[in-house]
mmCIF file as Biopython writes it, N, C-alpha, C and O atoms, coordinates in Angstrom:
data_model
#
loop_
_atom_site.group_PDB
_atom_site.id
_atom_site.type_symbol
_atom_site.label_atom_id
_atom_site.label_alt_id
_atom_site.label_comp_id
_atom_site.label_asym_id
_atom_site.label_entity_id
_atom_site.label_seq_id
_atom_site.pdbx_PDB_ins_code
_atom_site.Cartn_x
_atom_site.Cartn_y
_atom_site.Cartn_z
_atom_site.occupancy
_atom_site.B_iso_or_equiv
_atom_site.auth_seq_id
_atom_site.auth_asym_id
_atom_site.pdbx_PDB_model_num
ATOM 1   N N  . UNK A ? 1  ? 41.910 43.038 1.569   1.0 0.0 1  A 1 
ATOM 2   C CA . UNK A ? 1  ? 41.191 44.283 1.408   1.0 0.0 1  A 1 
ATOM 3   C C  . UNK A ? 1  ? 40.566 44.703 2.734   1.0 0.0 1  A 1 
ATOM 4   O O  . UNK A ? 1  ? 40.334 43.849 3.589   1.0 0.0 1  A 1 
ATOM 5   N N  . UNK A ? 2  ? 40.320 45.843 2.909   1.0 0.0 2  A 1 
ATOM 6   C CA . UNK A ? 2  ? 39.622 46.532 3.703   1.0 0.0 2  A 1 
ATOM 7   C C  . UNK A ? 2  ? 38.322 46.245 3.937   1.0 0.0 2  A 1 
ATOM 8   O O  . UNK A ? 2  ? 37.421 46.220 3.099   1.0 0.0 2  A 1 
ATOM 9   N N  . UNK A ? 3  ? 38.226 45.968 5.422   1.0 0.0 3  A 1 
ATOM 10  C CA . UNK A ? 3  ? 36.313 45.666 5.668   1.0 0.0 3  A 1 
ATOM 11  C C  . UNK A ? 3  ? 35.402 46.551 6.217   1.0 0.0 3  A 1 
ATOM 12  O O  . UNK A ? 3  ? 36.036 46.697 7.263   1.0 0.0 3  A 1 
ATOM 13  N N  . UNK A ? 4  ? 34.590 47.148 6.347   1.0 0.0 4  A 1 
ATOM 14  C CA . UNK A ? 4  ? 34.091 48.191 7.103   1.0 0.0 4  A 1 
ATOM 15  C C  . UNK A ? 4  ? 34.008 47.514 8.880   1.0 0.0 4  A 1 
ATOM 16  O O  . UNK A ? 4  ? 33.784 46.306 8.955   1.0 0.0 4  A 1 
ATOM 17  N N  . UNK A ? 5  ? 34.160 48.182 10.021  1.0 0.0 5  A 1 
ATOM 18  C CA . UNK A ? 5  ? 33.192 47.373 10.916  1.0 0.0 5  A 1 
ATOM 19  C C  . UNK A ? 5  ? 32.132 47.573 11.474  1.0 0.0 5  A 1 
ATOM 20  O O  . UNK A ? 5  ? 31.549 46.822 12.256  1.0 0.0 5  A 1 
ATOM 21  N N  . UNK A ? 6  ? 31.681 49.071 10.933  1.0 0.0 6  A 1 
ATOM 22  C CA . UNK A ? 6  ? 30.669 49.223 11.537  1.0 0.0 6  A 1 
ATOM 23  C C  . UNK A ? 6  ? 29.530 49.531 10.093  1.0 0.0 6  A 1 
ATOM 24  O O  . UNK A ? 6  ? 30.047 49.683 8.986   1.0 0.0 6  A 1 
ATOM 25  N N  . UNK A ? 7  ? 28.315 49.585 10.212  1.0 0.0 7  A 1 
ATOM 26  C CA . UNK A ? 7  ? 27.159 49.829 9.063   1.0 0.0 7  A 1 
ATOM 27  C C  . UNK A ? 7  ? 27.231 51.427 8.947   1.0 0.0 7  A 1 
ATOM 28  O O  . UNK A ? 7  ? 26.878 52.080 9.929   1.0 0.0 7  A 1 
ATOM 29  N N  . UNK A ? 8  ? 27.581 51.949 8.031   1.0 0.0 8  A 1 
ATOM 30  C CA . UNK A ? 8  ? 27.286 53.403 7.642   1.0 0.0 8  A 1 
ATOM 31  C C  . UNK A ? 8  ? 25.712 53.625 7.506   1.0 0.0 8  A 1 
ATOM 32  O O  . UNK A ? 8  ? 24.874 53.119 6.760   1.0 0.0 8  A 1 
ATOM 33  N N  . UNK A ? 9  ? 25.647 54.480 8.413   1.0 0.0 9  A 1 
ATOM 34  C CA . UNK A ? 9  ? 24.319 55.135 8.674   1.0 0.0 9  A 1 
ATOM 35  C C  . UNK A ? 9  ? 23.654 55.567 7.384   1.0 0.0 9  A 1 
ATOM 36  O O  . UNK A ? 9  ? 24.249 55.392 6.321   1.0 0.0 9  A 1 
ATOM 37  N N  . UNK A ? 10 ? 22.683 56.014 7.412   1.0 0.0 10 A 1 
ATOM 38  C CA . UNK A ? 10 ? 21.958 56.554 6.555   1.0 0.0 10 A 1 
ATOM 39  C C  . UNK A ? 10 ? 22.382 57.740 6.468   1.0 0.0 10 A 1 
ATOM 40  O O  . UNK A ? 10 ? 23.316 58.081 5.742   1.0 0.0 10 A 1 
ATOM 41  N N  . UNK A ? 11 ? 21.828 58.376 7.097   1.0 0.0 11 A 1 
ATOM 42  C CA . UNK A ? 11 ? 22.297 59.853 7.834   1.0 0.0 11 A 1 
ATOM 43  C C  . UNK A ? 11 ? 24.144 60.022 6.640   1.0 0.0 11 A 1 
ATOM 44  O O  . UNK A ? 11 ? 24.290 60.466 5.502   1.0 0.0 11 A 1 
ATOM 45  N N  . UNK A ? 12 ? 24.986 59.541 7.450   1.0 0.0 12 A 1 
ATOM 46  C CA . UNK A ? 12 ? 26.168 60.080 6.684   1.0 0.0 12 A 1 
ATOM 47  C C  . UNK A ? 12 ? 26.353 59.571 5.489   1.0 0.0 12 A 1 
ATOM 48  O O  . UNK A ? 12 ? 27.151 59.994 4.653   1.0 0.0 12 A 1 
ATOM 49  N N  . UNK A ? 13 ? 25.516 58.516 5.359   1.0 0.0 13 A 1 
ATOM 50  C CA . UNK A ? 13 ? 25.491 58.116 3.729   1.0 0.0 13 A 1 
ATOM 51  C C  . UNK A ? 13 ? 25.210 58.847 2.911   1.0 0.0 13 A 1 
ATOM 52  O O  . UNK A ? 13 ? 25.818 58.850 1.840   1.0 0.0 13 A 1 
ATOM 53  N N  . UNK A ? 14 ? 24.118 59.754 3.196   1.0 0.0 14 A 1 
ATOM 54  C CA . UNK A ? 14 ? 23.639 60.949 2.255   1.0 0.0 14 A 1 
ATOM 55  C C  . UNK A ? 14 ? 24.065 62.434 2.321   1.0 0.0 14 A 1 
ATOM 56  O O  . UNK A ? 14 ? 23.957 63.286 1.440   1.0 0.0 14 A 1 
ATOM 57  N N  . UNK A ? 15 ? 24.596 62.553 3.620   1.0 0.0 15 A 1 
ATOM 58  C CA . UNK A ? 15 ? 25.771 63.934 3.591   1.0 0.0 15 A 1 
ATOM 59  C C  . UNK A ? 15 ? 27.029 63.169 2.666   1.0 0.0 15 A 1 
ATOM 60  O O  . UNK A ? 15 ? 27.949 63.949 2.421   1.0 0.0 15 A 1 
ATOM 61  N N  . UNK A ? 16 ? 27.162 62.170 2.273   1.0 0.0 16 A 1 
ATOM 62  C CA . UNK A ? 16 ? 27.995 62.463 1.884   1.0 0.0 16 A 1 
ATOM 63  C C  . UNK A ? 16 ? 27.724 62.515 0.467   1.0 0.0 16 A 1 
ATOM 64  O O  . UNK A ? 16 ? 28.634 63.067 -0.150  1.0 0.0 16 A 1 
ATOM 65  N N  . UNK A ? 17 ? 26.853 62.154 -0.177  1.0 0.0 17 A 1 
ATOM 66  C CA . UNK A ? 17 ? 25.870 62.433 -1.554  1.0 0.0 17 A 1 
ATOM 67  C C  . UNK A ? 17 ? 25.637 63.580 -2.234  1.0 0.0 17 A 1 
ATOM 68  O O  . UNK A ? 17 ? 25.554 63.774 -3.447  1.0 0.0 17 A 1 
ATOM 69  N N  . UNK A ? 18 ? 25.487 64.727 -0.806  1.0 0.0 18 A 1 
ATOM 70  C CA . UNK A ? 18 ? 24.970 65.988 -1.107  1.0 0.0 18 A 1 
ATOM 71  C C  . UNK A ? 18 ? 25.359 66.978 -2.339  1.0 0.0 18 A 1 
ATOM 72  O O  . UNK A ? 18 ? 24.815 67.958 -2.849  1.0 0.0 18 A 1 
ATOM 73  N N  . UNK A ? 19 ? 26.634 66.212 -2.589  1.0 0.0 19 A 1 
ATOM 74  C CA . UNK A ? 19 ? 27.261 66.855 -4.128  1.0 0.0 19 A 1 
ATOM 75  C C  . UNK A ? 19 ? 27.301 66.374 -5.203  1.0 0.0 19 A 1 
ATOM 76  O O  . UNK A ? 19 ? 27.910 66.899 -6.135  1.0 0.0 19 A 1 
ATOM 77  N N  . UNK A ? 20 ? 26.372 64.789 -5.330  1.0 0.0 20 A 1 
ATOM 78  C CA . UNK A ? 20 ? 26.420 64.546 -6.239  1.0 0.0 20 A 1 
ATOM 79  C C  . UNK A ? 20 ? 24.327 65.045 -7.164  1.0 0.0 20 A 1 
ATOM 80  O O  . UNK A ? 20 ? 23.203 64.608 -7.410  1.0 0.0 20 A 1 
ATOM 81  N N  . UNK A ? 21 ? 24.946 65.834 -7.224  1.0 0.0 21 A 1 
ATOM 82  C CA . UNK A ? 21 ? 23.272 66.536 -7.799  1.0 0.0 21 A 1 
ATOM 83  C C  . UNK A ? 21 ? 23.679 66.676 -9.737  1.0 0.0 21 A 1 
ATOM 84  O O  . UNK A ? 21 ? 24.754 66.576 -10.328 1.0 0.0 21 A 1 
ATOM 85  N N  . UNK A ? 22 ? 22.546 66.888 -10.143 1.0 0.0 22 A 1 
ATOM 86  C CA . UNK A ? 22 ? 22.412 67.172 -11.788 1.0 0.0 22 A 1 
ATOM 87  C C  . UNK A ? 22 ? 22.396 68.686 -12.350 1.0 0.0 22 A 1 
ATOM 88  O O  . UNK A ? 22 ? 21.213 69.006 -12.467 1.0 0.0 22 A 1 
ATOM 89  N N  . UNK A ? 23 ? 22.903 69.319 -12.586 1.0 0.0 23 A 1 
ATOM 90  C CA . UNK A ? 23 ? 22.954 70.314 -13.137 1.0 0.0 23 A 1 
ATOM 91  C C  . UNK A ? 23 ? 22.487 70.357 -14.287 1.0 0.0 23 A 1 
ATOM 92  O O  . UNK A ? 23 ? 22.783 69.626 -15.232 1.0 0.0 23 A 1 
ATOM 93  N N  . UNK A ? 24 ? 21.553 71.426 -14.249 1.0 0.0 24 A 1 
ATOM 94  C CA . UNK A ? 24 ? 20.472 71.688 -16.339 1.0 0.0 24 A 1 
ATOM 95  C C  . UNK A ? 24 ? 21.860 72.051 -16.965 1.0 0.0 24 A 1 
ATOM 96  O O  . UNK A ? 24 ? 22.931 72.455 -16.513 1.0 0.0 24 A 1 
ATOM 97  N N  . UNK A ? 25 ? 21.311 71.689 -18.357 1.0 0.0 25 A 1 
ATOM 98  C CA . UNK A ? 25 ? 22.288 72.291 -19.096 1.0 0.0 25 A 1 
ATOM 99  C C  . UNK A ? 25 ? 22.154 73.449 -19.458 1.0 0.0 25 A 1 
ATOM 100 O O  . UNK A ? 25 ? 21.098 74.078 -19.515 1.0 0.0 25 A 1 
ATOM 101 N N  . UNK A ? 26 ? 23.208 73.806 -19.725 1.0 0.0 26 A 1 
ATOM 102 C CA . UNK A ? 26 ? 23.408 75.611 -20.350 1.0 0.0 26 A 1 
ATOM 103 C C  . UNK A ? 26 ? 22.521 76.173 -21.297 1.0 0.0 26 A 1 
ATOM 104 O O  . UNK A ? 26 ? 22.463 75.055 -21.809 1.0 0.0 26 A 1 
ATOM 105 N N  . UNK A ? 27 ? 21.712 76.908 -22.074 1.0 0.0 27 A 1 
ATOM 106 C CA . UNK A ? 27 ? 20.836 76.889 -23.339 1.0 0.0 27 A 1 
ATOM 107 C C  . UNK A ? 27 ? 21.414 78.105 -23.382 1.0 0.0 27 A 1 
ATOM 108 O O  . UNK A ? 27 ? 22.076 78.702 -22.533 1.0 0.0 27 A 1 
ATOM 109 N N  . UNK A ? 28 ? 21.219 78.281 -24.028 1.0 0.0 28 A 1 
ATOM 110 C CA . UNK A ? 28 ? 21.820 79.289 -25.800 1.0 0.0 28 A 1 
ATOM 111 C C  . UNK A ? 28 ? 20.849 79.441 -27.150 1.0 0.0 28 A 1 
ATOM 112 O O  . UNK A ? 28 ? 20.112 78.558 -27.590 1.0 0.0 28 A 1 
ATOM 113 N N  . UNK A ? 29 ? 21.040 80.829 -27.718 1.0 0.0 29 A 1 
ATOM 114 C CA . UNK A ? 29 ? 19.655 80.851 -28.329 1.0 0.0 29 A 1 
ATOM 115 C C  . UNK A ? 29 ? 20.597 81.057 -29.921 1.0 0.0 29 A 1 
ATOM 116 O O  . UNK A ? 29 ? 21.562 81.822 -29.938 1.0 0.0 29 A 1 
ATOM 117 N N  . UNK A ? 30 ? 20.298 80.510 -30.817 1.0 0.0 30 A 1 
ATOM 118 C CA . UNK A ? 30 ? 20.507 80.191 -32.161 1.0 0.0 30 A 1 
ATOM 119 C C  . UNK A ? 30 ? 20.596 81.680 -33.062 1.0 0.0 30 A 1 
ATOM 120 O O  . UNK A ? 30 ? 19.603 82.346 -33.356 1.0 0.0 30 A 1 
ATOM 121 N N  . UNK A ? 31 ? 21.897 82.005 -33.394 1.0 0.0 31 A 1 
ATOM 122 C CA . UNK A ? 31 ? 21.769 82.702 -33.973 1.0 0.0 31 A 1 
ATOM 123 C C  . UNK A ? 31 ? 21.057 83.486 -35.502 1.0 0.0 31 A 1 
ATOM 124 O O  . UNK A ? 31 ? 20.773 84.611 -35.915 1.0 0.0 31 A 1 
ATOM 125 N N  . UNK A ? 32 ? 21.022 82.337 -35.862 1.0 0.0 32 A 1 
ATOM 126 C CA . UNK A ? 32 ? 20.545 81.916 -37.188 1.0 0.0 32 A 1 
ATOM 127 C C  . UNK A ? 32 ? 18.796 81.940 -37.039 1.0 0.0 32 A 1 
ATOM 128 O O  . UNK A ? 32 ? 18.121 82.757 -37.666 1.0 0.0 32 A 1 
ATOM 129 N N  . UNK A ? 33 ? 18.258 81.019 -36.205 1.0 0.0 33 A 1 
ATOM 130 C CA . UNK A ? 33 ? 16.510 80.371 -36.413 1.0 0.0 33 A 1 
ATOM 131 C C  . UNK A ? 33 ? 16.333 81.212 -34.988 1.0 0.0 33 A 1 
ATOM 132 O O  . UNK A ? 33 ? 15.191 81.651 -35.126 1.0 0.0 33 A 1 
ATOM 133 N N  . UNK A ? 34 ? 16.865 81.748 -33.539 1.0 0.0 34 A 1 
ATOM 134 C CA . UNK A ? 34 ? 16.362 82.054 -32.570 1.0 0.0 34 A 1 
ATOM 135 C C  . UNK A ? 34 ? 16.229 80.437 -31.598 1.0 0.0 34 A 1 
ATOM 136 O O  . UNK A ? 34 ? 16.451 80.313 -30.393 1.0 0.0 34 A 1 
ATOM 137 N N  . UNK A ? 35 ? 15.850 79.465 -32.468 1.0 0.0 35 A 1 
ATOM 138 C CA . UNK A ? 35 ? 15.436 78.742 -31.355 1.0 0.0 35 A 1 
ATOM 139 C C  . UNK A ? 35 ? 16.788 78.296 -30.099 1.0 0.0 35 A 1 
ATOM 140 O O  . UNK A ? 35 ? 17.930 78.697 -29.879 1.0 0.0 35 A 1 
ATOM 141 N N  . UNK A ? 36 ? 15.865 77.256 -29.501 1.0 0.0 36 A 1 
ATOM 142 C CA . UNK A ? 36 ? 17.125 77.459 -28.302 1.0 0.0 36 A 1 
ATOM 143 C C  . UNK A ? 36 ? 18.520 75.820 -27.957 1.0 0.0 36 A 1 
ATOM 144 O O  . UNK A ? 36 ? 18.399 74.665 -27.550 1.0 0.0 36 A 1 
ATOM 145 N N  . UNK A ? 37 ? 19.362 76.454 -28.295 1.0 0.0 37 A 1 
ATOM 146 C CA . UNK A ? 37 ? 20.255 75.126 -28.238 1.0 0.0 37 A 1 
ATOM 147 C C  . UNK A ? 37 ? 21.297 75.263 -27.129 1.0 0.0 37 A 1 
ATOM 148 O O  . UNK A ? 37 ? 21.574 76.321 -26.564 1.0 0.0 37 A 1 
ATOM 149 N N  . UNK A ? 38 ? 22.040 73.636 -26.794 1.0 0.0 38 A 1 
ATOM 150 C CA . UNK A ? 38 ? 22.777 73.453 -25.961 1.0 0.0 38 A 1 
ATOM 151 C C  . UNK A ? 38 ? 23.466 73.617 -26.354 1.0 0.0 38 A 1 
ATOM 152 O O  . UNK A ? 38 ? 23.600 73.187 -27.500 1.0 0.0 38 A 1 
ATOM 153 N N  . UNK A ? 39 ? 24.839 74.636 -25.530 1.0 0.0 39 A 1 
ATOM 154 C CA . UNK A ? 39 ? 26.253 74.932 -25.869 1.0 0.0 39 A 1 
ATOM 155 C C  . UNK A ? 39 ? 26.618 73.920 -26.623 1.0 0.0 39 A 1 
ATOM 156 O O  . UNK A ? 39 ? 26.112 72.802 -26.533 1.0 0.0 39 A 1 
ATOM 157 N N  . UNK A ? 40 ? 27.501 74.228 -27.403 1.0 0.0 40 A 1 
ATOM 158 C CA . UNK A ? 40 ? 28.844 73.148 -28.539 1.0 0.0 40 A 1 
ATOM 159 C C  . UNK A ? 40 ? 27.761 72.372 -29.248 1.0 0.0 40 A 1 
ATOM 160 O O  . UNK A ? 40 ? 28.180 71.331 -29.755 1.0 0.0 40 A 1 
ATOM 161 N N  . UNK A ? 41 ? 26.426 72.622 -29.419 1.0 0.0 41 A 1 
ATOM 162 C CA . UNK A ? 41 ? 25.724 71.589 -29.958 1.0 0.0 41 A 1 
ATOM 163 C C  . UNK A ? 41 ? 24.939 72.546 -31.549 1.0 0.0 41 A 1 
ATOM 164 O O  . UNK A ? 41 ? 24.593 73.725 -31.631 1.0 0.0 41 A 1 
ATOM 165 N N  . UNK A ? 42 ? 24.889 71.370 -32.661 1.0 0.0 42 A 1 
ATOM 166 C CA . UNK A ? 42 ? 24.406 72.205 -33.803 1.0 0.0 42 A 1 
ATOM 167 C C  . UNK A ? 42 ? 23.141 72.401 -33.862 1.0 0.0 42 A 1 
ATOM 168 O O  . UNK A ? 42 ? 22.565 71.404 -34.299 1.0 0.0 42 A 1 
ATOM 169 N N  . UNK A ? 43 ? 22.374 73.361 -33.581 1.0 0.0 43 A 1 
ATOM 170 C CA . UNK A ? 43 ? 20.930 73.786 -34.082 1.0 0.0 43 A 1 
ATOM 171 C C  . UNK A ? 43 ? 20.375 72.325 -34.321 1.0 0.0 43 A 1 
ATOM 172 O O  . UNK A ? 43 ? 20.641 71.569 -35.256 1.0 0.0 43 A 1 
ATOM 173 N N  . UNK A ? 44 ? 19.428 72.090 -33.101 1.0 0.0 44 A 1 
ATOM 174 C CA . UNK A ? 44 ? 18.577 70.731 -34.285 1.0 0.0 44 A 1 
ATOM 175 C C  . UNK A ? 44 ? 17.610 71.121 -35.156 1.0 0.0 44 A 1 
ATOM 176 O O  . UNK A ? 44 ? 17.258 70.449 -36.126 1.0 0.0 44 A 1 
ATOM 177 N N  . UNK A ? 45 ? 17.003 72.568 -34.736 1.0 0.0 45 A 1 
ATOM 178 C CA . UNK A ? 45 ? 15.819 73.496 -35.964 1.0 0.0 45 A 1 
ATOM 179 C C  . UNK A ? 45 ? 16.763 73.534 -37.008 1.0 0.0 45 A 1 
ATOM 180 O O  . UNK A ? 45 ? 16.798 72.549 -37.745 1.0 0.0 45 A 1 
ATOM 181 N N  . UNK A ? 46 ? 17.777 74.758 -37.291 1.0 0.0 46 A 1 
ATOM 182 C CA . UNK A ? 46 ? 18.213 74.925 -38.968 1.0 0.0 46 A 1 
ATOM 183 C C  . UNK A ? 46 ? 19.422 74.330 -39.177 1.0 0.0 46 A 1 
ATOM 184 O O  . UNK A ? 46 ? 19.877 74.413 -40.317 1.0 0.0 46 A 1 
ATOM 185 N N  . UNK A ? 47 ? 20.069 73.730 -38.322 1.0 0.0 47 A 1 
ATOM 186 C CA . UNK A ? 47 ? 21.602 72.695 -38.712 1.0 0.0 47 A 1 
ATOM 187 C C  . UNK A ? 47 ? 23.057 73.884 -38.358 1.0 0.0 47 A 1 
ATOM 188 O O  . UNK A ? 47 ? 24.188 73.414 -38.229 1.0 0.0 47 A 1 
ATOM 189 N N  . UNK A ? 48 ? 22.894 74.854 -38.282 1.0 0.0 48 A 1 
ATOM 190 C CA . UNK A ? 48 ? 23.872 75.644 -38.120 1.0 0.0 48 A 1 
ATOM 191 C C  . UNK A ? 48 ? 24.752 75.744 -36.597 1.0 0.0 48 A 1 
ATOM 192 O O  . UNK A ? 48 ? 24.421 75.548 -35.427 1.0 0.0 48 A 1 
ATOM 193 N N  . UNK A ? 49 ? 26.099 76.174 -37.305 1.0 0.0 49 A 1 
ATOM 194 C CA . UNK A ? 49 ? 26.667 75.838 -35.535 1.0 0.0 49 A 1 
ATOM 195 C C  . UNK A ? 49 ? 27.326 77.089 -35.751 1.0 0.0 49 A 1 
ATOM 196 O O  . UNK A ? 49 ? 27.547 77.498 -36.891 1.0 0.0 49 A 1 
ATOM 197 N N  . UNK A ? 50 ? 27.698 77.805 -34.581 1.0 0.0 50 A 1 
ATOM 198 C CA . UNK A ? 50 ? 28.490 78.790 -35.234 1.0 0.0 50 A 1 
ATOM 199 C C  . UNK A ? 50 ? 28.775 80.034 -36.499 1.0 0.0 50 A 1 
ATOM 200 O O  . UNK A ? 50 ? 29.798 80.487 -37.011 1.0 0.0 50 A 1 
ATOM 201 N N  . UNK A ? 51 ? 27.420 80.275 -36.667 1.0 0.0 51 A 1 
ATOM 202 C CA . UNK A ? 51 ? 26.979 80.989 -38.170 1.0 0.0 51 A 1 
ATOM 203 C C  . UNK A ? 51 ? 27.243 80.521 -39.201 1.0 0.0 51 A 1 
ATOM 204 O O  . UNK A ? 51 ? 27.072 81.171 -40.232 1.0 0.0 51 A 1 
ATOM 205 N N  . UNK A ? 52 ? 27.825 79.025 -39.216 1.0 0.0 52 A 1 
ATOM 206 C CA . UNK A ? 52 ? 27.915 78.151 -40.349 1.0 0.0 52 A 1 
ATOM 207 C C  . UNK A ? 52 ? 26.970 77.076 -40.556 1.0 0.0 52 A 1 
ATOM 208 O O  . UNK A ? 52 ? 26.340 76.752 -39.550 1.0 0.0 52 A 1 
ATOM 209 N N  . UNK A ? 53 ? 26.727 76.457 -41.610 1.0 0.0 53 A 1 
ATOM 210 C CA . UNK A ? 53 ? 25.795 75.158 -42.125 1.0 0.0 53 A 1 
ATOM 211 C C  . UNK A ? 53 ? 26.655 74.259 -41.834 1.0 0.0 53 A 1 
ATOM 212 O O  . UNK A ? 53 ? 27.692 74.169 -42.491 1.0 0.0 53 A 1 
ATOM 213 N N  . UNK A ? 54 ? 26.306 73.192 -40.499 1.0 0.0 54 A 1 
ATOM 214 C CA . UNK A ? 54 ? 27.023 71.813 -40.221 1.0 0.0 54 A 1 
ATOM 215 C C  . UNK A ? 54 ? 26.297 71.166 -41.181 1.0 0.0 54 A 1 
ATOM 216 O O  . UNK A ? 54 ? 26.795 70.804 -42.247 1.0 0.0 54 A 1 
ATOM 217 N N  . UNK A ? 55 ? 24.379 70.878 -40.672 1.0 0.0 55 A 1 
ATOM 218 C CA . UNK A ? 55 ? 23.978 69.932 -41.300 1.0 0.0 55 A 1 
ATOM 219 C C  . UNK A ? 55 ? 22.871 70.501 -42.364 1.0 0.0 55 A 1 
ATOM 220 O O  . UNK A ? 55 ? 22.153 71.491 -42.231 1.0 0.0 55 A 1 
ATOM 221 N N  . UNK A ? 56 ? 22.946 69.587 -43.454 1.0 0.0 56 A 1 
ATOM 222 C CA . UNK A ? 56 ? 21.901 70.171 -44.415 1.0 0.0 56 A 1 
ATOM 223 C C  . UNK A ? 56 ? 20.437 69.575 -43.786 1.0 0.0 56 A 1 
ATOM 224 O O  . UNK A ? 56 ? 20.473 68.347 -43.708 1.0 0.0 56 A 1 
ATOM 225 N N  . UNK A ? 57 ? 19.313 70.099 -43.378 1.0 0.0 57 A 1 
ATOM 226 C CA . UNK A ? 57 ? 18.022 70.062 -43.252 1.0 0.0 57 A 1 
ATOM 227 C C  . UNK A ? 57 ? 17.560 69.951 -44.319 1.0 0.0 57 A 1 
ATOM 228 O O  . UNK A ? 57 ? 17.963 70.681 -45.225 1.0 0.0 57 A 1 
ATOM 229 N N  . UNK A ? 58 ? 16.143 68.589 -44.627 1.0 0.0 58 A 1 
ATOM 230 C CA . UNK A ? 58 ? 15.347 68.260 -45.482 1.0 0.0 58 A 1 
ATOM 231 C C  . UNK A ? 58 ? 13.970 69.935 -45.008 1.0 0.0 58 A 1 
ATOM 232 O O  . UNK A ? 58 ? 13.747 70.335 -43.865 1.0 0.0 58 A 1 
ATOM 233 N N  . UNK A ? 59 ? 13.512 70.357 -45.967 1.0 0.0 59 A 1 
ATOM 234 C CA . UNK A ? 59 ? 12.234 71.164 -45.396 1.0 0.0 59 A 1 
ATOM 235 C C  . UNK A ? 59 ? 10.997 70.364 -46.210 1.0 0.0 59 A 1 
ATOM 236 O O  . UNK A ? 59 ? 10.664 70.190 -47.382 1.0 0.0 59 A 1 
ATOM 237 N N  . UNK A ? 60 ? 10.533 69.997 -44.908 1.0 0.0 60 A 1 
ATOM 238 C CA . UNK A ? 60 ? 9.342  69.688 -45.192 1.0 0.0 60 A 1 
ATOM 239 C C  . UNK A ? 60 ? 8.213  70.630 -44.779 1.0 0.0 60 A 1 
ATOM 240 O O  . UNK A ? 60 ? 8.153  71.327 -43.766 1.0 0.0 60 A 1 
ATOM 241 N N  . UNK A ? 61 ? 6.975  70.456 -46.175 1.0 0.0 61 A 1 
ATOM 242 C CA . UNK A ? 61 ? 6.308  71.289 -45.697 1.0 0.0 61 A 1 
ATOM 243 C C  . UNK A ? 61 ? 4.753  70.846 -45.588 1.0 0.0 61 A 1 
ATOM 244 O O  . UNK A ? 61 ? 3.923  71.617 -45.105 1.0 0.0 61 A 1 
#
């Protein structure tokens, strides 16, 4: 295998990093309740995905 011979700097260690960053996720607002959800994801307020009922919600009151 391959050995390095010299110590990679700091410096180009982290230019070369510079793209590994976190991106927020997308939010999207619930058609159904308003509140606010992540793309492809079902309402965790009223269970609905897509103007349909995925999950049935207990209401507690």
């Amino acid at each position: 295998m391959a050995h390095p011979k010299r110590k990679t700097s700091k410096t180009r260690r982290d230019k070369r990093r510079t793209h590994y960053k976190a991106t927020a996720p997308t939010v999207a607002v619930c058609s159904n309740c308003g509140a606010s959800v992540q793309y492809h994801r079902v309402c965790p307020e009223c269970g609905f995905y897509r103007g349909k009922l995925a999950i049935e919600k207990e209401i507690t009151a």
